[in-house]
C-alpha positions in Angstrom: 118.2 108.4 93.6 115.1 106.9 93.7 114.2 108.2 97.3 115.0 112.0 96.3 112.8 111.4 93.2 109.7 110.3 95.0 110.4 113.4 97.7 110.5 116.1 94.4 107.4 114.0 93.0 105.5 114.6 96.4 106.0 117.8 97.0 104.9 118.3 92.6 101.7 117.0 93.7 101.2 119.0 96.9 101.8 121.9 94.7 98.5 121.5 93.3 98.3 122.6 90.3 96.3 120.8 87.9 97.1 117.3 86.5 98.2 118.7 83.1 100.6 120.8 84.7 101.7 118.1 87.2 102.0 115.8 84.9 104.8 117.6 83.1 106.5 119.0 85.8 106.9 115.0 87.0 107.9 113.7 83.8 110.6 116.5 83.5 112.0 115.1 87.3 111.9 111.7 86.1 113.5 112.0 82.8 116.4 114.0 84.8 116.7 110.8 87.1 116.8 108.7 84.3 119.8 110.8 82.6 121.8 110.4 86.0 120.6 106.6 85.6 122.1 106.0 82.1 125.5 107.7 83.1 125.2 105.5 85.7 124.7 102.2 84.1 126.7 103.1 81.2 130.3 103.7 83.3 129.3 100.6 85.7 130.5 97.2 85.4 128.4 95.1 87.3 129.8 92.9 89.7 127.8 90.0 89.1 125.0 88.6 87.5 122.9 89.1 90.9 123.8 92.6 91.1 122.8 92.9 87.1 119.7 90.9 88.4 118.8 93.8 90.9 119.6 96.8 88.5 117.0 95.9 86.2 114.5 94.1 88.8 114.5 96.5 91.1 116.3 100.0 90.3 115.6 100.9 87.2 111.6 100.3 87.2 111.4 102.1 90.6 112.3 105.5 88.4 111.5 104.6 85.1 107.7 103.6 86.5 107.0 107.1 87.5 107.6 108.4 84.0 105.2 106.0 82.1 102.6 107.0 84.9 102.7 110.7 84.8 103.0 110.0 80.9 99.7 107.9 81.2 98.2 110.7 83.1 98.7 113.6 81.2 97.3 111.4 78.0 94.2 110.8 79.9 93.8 114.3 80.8 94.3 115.5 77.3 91.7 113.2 76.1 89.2 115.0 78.0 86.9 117.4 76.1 87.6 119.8 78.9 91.6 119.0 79.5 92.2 117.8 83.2 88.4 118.0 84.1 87.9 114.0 84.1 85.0 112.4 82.1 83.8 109.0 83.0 84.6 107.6 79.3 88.2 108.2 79.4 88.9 107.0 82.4 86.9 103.7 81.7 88.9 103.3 78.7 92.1 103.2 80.3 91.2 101.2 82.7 90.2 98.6 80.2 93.6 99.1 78.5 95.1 98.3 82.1 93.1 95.3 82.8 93.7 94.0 79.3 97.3 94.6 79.8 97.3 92.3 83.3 95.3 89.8 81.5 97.6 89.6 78.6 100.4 89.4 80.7 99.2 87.1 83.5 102.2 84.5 83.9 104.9 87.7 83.8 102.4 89.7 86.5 102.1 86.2 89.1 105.9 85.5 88.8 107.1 89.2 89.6 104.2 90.0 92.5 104.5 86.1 93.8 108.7 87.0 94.5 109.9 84.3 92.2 113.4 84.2 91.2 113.9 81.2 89.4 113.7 83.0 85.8 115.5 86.2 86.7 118.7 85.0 84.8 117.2 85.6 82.2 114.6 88.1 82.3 116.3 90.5 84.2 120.2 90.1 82.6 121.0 92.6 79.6 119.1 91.7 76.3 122.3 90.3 73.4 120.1 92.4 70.7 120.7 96.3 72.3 120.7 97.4 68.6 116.5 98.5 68.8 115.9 99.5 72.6 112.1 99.5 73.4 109.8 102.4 72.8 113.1 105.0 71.9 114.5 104.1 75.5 118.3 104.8 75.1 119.2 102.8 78.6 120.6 99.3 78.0 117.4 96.6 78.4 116.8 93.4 80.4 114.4 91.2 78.7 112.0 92.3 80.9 112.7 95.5 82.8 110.4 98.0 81.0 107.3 95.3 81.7 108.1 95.8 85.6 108.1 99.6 84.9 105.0 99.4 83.2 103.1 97.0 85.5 104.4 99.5 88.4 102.8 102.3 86.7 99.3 101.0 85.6 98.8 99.3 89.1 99.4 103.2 90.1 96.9 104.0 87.6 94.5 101.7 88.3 94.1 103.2 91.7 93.9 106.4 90.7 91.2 105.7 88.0 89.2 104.1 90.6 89.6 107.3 93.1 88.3 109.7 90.2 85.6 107.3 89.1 84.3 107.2 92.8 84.4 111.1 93.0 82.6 111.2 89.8 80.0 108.6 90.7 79.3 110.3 94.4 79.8 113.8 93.8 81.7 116.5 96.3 81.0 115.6 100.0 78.2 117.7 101.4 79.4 120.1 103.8 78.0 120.2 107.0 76.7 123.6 107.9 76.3 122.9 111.3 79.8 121.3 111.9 81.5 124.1 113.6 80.9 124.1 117.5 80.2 127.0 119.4 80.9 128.0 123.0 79.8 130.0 125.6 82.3 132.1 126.7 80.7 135.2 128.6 79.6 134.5 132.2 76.6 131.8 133.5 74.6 135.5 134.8 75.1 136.7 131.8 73.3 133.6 129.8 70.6 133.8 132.5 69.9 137.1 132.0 69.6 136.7 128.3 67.3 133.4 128.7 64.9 135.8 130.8 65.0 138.8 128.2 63.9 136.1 125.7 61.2 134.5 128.1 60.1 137.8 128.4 60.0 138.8 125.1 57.4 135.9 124.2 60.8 134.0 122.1 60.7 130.8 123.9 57.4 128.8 123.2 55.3 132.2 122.9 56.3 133.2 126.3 54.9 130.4 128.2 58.1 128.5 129.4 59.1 128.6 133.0 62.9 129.4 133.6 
């Protein structure tokens, strides 16, 4: 599931329309993959407590990720006094919110990227209060499944902030006018006889080079 997701996602992007448009298209394909998810988690019975472990480690933050990016996206590029042209403000802004959301989180962020496992029994096992699932998300909740999902998506984002700051700091690349190479094709008498029209004509250092 997650493999044909990313595929749809990549070929969203190499659509290119603008972010505002990309953004929903994503977050249309990855609240569809979250649907077949909840079937899925709803008629399971996990097997055991690693498998459990695994489903809300692993799976479910490798899709649900992708939603709260495109979702972060398409707020930034709404923020934007021209919508999807980015402005330097915005951008820093959020990427403040991401930092401050690393910093705030620091112990969570070193167990998860460090490969620790010695607290997964209980973050990553189903929450005993389903009653109020985080931020309107209708799929049943480890403790700490939607943190992996959102430190997923803003380590996304804070590479793509830093991109779009760079291209705002440097500007467009020049373009070389010069870059494309030419060749001679036509015969070596023919280039010979044009270097002595020119010589002749007074073109080549007012007609006093020697061919």
């Amino acid at each position: 599931m997650h493999h044909q997701l990313t595929e749809s996602l990549a070929s969203v992007e190499r659509d290119g329309g603008n972010i505002i448009e990309t953004s929903r298209k994503a977050n249309e394909l990855t609240a569809q993959a979250l649907a077949q998810l909840r079937s899925h988690e709803v008629a399971h019975v996990f097997a055991s407590t690693a498998e459990e472990i695994t489903f809300f480690k692993e799976w479910k933050p490798a899709i649900e990720h992708w939603q709260l990016y495109y979702q972060e996206l398409l707020e930034m590029a709404l923020d934007c006094v021209m919508p999807g042209i980015w402005e330097a403000t915005v951008l820093q802004e959020k990427l403040v919110q991401v930092r401050n959301y690393f910093t705030a989180n620091t112990f969570l962020v070193k167990y998860y990227r460090s490969g620790d496992t010695y607290l997964d029994d209980k973050l990553f096992v189903r929450s005993t209060d389903q009653s109020f699932p985080p931020q309107g998300d209708t799929l049943l909740h480890a403790v700490c499944d939607r943190f992996v999902a959102l430190l997923l998506a803003y380590e996304k984002l804070h590479g793509f902030i830093h991109h779009a700051l760079q291209r705002l700091s440097t500007g467009p690349a020049p373009v070389d006018k010069f870059e494309k190479k030419f060749k001679w094709t036509d015969s070596k008498a023919a280039l010979i006889e044009l270097l002595y029209a020119l010589q002749r004509k007074g073109s080549i250092n007012n007609g006093q080079a020697e061919l």
